[in-house]
C-alpha positions as CSV (number, residue, x, y, z in Angstrom):
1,X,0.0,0.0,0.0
2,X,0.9,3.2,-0.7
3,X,0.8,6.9,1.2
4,X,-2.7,7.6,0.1
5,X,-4.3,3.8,1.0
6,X,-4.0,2.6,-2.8
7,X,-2.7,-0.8,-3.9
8,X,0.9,-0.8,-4.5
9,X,2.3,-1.5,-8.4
10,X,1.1,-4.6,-9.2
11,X,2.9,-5.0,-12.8
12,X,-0.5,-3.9,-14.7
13,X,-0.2,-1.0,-16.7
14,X,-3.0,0.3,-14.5
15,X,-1.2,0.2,-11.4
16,X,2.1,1.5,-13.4
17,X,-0.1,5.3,-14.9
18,X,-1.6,5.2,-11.3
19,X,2.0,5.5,-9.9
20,X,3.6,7.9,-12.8
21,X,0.2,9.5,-11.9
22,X,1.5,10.2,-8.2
23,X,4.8,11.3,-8.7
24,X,3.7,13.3,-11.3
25,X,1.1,15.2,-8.9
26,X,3.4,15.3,-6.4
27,X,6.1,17.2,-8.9
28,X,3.7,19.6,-10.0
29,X,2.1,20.0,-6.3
30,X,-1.0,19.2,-7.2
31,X,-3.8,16.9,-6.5
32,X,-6.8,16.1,-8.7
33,X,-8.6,13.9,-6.6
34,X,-9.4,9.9,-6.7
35,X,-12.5,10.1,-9.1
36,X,-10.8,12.0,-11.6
37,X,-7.1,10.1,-11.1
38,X,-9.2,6.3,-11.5
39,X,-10.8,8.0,-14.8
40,X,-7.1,9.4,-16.0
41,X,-5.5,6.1,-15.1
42,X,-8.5,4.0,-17.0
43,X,-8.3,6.2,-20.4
44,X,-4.2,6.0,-20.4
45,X,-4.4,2.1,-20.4
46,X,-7.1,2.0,-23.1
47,X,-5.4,4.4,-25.2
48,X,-1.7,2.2,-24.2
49,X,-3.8,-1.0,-25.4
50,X,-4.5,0.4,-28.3
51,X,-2.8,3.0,-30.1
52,X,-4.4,3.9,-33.2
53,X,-7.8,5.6,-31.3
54,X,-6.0,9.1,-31.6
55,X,-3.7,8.8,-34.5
56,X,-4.1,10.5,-37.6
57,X,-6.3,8.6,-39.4
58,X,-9.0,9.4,-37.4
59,X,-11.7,12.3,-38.1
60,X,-10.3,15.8,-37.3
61,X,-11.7,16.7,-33.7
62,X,-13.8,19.3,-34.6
63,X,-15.1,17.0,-36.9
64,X,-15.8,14.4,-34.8
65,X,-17.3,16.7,-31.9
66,X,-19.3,17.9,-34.0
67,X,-21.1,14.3,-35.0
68,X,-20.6,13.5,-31.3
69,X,-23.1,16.4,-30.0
70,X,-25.8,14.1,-32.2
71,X,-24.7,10.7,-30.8
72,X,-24.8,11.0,-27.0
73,X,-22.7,10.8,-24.4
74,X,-20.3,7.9,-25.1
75,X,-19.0,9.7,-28.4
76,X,-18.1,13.0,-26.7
77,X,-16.2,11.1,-24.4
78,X,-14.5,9.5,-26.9
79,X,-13.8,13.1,-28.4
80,X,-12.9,14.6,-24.5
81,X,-10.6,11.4,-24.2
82,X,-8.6,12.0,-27.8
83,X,-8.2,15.5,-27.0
84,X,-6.9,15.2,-23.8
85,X,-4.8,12.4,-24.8
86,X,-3.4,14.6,-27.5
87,X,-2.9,17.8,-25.5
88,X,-1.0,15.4,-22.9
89,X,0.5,12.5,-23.7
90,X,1.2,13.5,-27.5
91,X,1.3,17.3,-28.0
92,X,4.2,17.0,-31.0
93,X,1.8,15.3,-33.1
94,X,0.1,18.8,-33.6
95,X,3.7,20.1,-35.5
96,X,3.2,20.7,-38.6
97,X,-1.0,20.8,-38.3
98,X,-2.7,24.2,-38.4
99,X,-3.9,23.4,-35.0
100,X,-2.6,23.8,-31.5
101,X,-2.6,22.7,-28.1
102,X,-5.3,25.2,-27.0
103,X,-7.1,24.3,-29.9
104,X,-7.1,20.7,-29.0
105,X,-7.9,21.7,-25.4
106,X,-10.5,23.5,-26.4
107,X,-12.6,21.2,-27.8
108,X,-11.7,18.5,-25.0
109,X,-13.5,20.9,-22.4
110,X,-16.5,21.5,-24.8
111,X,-17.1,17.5,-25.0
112,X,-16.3,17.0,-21.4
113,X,-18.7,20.3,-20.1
114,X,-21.3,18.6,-22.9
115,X,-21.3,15.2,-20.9
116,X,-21.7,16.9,-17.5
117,X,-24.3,19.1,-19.4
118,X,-26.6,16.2,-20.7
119,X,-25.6,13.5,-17.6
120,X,-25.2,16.1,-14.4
121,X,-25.1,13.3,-12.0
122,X,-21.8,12.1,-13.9
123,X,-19.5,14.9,-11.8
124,X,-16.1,13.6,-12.9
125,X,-16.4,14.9,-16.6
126,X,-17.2,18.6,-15.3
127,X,-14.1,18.0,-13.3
128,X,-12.2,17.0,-16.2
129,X,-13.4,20.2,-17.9
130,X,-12.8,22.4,-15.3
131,X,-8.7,20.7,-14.8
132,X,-8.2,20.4,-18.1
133,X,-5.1,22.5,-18.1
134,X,-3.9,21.3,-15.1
135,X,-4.3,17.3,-16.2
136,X,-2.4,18.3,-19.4
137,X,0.8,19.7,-17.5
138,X,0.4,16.5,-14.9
139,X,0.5,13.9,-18.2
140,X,3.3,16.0,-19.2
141,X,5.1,15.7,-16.2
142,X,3.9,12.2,-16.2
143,X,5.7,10.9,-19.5
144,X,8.5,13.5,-18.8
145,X,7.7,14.5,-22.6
146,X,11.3,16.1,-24.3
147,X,13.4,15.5,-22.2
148,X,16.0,15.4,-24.9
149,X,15.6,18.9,-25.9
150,X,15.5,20.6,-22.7
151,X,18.9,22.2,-23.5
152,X,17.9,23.3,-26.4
153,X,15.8,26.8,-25.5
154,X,15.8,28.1,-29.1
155,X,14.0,25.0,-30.0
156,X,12.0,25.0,-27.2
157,X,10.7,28.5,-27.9
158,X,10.3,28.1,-31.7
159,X,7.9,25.2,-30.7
160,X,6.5,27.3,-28.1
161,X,5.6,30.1,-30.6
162,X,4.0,27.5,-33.3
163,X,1.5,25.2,-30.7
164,X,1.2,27.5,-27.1
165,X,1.9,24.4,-25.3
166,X,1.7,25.4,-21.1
167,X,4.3,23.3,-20.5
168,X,6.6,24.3,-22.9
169,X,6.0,28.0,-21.5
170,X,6.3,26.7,-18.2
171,X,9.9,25.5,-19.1
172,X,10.9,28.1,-21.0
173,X,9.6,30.4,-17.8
174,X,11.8,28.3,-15.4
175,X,14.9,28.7,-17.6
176,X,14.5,32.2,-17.1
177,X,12.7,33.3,-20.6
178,X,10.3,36.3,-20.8
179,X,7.3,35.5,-23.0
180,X,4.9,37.5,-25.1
181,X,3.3,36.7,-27.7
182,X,2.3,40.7,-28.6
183,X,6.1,41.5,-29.5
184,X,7.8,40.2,-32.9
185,X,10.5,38.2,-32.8
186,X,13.6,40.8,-34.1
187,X,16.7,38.9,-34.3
188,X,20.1,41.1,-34.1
């Protein structure tokens, strides 16, 4: 057993995201609570099982939120789930897509806040919603995303500029980088 009561890794992948999912919380000093962690550590397993539900191949997600607010409830979770999983656990898929993270976050709340909408008594997806942000810096801290390119600041800022990924802003913040988007870059 761990601090919090919880079984201790067990050699599922379950168990493993519900351990990643603790460190990482811990790292960022936050805490999203059990309901939301169990429904985080459920949705990385599926997607780990099977790969292909947010690749490219699949509808664009504006698209496929769109033909999900005519379906019900189990397609906009699917759409909340891809979104977050992209915004998360693959943000560099967006490179080289007109799209962005916020753009991807964006319509991960809609589905999520649409779920809560039609099903009130379902409170984890209007906490998924309302965390959004927060879960997408946690997964990031989670899968330690980059790592390889943390010396790399000019990189790190180019990306920065092209998707508005929070956690690359957070690192480049942390390295000591001012950021704002109003001023052109000028190089000298």
């Amino acid at each position: 057993m761990n601090s919090r009561g919880n079984l201790a890794f067990d050699g599922t992948l379950e168990s493993f995201f519900f351990e990643q999912l603790e460190q990482a919380q811990h790292a960022e000093r936050s805490s999203l609570g059990a309901e939301v962690e169990a429904y985080l550590v459920h949705m990385l397993a599926a997607h780990a099982r099977r790969p292909n539900v947010a690749g490219r191949a699949t509808p664009a997600l504006a698209t496929q939120l769109f033909a999900a607010r005519e379906s019900g409830a189990a397609a906009l979770r699917e759409v909340g789930d891809r979104a977050l999983y992209i915004a998360g656990v693959v943000p560099r898929s967006l490179d080289r897509t007109p799209v962005n993270v916020e753009y991807v976050a964006g319509i991960g709340k809609a589905a999520y806040n649409e779920i809560h909408a039609r099903k009130s008594r379902l409170e984890v997806f209007a906490r998924l919603a309302e965390q959004f942000r927060e879960i997408v810096a946690i997964l990031g801290r989670m899968l330690a995303r980059e790592q390889d390119e943390q010396g790399d600041l000019l990189a790190l800022y180019e990306r920065w500029r092209l998707s508005s990924d929070p956690a690359d802003a957070k690192r480049l913040i942390a390295a000591g980088v001012l950021l704002d988007r109003g001023v052109a870059d000028i190089l000298q």
